[in-house]
LONU-656408 format. One record per residue (C-alpha): residue in one letter; residue number from 1; y, x, z. Coordinates in nm, 3 decimals, decimal comma. Example, Ala and Ser with C-alpha at 12.3 -4.5 7.8 and 13.67 -1.06 7.14 Angstrom:
BEGIN
type; seq; Y; X; Z
A; 1; -0,450; 1,230; 0,780
S; 2; -0,106; 1,367; 0,714
//
This chain:
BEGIN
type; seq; Y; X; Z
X; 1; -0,639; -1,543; 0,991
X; 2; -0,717; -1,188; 0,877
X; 3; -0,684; -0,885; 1,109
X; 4; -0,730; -0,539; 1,109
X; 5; -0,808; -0,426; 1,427
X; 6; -0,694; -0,081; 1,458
X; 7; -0,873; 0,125; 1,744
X; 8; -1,238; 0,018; 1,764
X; 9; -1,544; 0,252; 1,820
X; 10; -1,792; 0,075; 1,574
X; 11; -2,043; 0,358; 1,644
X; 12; -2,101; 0,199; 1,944
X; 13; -2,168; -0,174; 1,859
X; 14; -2,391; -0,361; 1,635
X; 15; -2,431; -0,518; 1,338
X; 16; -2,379; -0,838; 1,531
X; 17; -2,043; -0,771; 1,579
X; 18; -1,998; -0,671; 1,231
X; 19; -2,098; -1,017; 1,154
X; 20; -1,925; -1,213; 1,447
X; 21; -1,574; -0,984; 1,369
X; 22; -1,585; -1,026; 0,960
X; 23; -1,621; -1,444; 1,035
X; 24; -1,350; -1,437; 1,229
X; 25; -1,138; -1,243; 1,003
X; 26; -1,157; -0,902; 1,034
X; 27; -1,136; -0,758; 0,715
X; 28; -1,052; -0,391; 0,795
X; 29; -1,126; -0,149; 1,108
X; 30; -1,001; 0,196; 1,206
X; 31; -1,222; 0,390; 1,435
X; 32; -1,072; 0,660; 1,657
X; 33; -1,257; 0,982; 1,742
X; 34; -1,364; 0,907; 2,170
X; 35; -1,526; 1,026; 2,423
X; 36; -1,932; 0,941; 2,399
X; 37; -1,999; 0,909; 2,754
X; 38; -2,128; 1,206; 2,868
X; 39; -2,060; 1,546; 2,863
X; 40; -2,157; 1,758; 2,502
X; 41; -2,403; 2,020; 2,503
X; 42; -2,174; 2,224; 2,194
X; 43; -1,918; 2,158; 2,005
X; 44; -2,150; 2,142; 1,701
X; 45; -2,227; 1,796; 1,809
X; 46; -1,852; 1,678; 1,709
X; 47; -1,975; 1,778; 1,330
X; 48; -2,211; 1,509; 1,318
X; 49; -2,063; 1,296; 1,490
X; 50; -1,714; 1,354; 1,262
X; 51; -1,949; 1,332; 0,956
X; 52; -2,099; 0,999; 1,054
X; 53; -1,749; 0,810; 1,097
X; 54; -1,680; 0,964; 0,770
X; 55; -1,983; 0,847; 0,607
X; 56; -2,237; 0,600; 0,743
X; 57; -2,001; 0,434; 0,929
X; 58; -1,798; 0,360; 0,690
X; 59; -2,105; 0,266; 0,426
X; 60; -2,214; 0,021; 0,719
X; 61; -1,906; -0,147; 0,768
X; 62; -1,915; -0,237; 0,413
X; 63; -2,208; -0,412; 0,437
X; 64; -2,036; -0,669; 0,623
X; 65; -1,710; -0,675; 0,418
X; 66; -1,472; -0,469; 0,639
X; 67; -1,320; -0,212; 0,507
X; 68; -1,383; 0,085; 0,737
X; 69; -1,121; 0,390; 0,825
X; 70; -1,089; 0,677; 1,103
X; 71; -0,900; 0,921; 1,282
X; 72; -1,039; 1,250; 1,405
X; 73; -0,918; 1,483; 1,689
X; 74; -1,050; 1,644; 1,988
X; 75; -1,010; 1,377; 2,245
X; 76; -0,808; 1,424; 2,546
X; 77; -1,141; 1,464; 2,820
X; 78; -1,296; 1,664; 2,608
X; 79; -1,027; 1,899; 2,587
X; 80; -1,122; 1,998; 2,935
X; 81; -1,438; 2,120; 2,853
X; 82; -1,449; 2,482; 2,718
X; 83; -1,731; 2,442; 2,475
X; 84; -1,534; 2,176; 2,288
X; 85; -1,252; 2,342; 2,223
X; 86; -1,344; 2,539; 1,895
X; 87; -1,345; 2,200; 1,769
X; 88; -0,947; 2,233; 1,745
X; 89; -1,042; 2,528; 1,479
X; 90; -1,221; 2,323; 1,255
X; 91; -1,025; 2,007; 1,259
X; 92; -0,830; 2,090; 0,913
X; 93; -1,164; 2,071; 0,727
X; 94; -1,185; 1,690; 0,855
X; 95; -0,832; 1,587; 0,826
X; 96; -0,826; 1,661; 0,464
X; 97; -1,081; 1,401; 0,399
X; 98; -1,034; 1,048; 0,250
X; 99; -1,092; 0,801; 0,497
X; 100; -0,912; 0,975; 0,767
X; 101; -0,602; 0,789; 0,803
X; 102; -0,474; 0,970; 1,117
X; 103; -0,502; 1,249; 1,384
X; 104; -0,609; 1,069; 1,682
X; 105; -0,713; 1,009; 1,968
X; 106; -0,467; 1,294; 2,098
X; 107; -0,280; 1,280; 2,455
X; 108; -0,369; 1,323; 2,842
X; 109; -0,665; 1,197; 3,020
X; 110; -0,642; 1,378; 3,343
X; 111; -0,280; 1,541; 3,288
X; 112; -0,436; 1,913; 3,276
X; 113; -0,272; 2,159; 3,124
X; 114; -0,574; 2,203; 2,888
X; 115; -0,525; 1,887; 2,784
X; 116; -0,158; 1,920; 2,684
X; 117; -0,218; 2,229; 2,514
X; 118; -0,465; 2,027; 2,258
X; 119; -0,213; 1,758; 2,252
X; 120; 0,043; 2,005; 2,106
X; 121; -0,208; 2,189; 1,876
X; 122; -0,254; 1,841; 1,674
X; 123; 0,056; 1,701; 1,635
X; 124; 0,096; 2,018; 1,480
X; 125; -0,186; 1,973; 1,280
X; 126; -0,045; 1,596; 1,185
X; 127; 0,295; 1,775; 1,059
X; 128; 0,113; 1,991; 0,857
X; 129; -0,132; 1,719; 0,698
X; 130; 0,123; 1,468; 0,661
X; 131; -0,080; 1,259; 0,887
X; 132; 0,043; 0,984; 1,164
X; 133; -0,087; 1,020; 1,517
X; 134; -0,285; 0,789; 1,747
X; 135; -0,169; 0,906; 2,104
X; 136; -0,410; 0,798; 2,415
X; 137; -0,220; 0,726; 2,759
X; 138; -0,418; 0,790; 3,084
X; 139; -0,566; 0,516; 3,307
X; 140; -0,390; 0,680; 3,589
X; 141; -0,078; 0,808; 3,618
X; 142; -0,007; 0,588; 3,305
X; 143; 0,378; 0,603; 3,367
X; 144; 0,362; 0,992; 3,421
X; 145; 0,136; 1,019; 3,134
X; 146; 0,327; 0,822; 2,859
X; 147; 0,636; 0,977; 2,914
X; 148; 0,520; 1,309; 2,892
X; 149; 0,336; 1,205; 2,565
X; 150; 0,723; 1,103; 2,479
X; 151; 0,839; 1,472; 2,562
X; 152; 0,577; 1,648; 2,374
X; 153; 0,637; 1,409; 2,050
X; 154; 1,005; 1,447; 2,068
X; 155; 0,959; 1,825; 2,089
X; 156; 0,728; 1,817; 1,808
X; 157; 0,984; 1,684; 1,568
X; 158; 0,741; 1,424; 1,404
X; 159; 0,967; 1,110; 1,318
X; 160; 0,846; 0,848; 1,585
X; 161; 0,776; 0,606; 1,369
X; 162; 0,476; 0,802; 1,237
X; 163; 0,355; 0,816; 1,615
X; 164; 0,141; 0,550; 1,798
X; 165; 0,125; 0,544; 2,153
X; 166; -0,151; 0,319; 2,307
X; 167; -0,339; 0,185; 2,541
X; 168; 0,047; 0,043; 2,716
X; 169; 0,115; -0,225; 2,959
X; 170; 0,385; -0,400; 3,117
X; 171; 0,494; -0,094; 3,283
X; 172; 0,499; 0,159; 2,992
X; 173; 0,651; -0,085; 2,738
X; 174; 0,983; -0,026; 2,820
X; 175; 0,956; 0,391; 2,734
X; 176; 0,778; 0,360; 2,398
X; 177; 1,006; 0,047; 2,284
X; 178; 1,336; 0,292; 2,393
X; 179; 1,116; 0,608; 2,154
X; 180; 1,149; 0,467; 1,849
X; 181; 0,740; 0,497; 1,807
X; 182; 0,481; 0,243; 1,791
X; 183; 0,368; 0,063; 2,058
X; 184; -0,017; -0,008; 2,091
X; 185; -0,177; -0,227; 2,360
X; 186; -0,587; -0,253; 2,399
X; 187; -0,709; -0,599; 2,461
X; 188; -0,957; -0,516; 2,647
X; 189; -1,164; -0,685; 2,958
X; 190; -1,087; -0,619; 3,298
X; 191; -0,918; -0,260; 3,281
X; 192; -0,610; -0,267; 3,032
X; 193; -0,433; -0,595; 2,883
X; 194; -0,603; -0,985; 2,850
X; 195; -0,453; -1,185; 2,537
X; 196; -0,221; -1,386; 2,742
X; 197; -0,046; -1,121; 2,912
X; 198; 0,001; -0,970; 2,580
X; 199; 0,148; -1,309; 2,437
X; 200; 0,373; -1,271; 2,756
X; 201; 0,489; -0,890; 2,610
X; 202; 0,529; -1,036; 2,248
X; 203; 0,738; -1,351; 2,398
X; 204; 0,969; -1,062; 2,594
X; 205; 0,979; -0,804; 2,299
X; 206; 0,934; -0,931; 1,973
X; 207; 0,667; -0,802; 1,711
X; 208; 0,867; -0,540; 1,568
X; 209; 0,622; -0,187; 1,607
X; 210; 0,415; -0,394; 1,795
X; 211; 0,005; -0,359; 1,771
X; 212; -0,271; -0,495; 1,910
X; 213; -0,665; -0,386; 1,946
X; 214; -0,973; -0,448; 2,097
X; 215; -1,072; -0,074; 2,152
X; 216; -1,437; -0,206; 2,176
X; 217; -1,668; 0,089; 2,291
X; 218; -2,020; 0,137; 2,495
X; 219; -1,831; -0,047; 2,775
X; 220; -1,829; -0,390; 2,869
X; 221; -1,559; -0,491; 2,595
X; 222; -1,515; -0,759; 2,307
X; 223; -1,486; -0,682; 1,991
X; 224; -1,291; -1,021; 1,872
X; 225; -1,005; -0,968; 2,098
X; 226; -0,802; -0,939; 1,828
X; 227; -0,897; -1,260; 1,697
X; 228; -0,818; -1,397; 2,025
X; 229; -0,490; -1,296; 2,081
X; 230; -0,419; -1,467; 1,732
X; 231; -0,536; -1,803; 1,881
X; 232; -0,318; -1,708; 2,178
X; 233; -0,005; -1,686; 2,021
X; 234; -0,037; -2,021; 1,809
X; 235; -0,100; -2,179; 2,116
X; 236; 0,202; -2,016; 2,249
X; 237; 0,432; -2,141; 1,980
X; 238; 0,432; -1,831; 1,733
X; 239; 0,412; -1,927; 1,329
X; 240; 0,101; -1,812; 1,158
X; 241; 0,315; -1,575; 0,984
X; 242; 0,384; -1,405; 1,294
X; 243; 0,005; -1,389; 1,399
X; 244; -0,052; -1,198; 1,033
X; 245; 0,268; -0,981; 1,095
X; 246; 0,092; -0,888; 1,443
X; 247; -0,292; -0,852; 1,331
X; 248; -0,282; -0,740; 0,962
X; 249; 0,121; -0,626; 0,798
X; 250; 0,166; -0,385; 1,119
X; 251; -0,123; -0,177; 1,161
X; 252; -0,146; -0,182; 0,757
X; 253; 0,199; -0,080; 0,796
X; 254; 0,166; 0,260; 1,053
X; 255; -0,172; 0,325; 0,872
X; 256; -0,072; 0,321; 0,532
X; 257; 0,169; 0,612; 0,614
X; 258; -0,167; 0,798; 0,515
X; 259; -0,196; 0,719; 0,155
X; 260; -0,535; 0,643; 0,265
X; 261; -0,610; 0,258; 0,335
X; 262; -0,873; 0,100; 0,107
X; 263; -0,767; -0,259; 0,187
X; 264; -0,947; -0,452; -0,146
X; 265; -1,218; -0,701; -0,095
X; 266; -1,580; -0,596; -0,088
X; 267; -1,758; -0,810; -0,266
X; 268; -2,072; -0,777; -0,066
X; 269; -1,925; -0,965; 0,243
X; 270; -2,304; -1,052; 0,374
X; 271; -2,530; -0,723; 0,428
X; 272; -2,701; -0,638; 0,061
X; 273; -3,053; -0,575; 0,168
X; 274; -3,080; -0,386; -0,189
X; 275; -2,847; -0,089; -0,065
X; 276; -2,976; 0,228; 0,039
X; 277; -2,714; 0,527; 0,192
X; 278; -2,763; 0,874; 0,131
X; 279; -2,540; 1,155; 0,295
X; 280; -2,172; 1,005; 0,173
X; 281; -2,296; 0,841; -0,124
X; 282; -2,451; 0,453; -0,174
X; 283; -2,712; 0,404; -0,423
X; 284; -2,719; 0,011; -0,504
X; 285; -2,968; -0,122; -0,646
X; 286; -3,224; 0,105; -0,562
X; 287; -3,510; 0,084; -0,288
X; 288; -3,567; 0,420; -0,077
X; 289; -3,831; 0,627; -0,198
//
């Protein structure tokens, strides 16, 4: 089985899971641009934070074999806050980088009208840098919420199928599978989908569009989710070519609408104890001064 789980916040777990995720298949990773938990003192703090999915992050995925990719936005909470908003001004300078493979995550939290106006500003921003978008639905008023993230992409005139909407359940599937756009569902204990409902979704809807993730954060989550939901649907009577259709040809597929996916094998699938990282480059070979 190989996967690549598309919407997981590696900043927050540990090399553990980099271990635990690349034996049971995971081979590539993107990493959406979230909330940290807490409010930010500046909006300077989204620089480093921007510059460390762009660079260490990506540096210590590869330690463990998975090739490691992100998207960058201003997040939908954080578009509440008023010191985070500049953010929206500098968010060219990131997008142009490799790496980034979409604008995301982009949508409504809370349904504010500062929210929607961010949400507007970058799918903009993905027109003009020929970039997909990753499109967060609320935890409440999800049915409200997705289909006003429908409105807002129609009206935007990006072609759907360069738009993922996630974070959907059995009562949103229905709008996005009508949209044309992708439809994204987070595997994720006790507050969004389990791996059998989802089989349940696949069973009803086919795998056309369809992706799956394990959205693994700083909250009580599982990073091999993913892996899970293959075992689920062999159990359930789908082929193994369906499970790789599901966990590695569709996100590949939305992603690679980029030109940015590094897919190849690393060759150093167990951590090299003999690289050092440096700002965005790796020295191998060499021991830190």
């Amino acid at each position: 089985m190989r996967i690549f789980d598309p919407h997981i916040h590696m900043t927050s777990r540990t090399t553990d899971d980099y271990e635990a995720m690349y034996a049971a298949g995971v081979r590539a990773v993107t990493e959406p641009a979230f909330w940290l938990g807490q409010p930010r003192g500046s909006a300077a703090s989204f620089y480093d934070y921007f510059d460390g999915l762009l660079g260490w992050e990506r540096f210590r995925a590869s330690q463990f074999g998975i090739r490691h990719h992100c998207t960058i936005a201003l997040n939908p909470k954080e578009a509440n806050d008023p010191r985070c908003v500049e953010v929206l001004d500098v968010l060219p300078r990131y997008l142009a980088k490799d790496g980034v493979v979409a604008v995301g995550e982009v949508g409504f939290d809370s349904m504010t009208d500062d929210e929607e106006k961010a949400f507007v500003r970058q799918l903009e921003l993905a027109g003009e840098h020929d970039l997909p978008v990753l499109v967060h639905t609320p935890h409440r008023d999800k049915v409200e919420g997705t289909r006003r993230s429908l409105e807002l992409v129609a009206a935007s005139g990006l072609p759907p199928e360069r738009v993922l909407i996630d974070h959907l359940n059995e009562v949103t599937v229905d709008l996005v599978a009508e949209s044309g756009c992708w439809l994204g569902f987070s595997i994720y204990p006790d507050t969004k989908m389990d791996e059998h409902r989802m089989v349940r979704v696949l069973s009803d809807y086919g795998l056309e569009r369809m992706i799956v993730n394990s959205a693994a954060d700083w909250g009580r989550s599982d990073p091999l989710k993913t892996a899970k939901t293959g075992q689920a649907m062999r159990e359930a009577g789908f082929s193994s070519d369906d499970v790789d259709r599901l966990l590695w040809r569709n996100p590949v597929a939305f992603y690679g609408q980029s030109g940015r996916l590094l897919l190849d094998p690393i060759d150093n699938a167990a951590v090299d104890q003999t690289a050092t990282f440096e700002g965005n480059s790796v020295l191998r070979g060499q021991r830190p001064a």
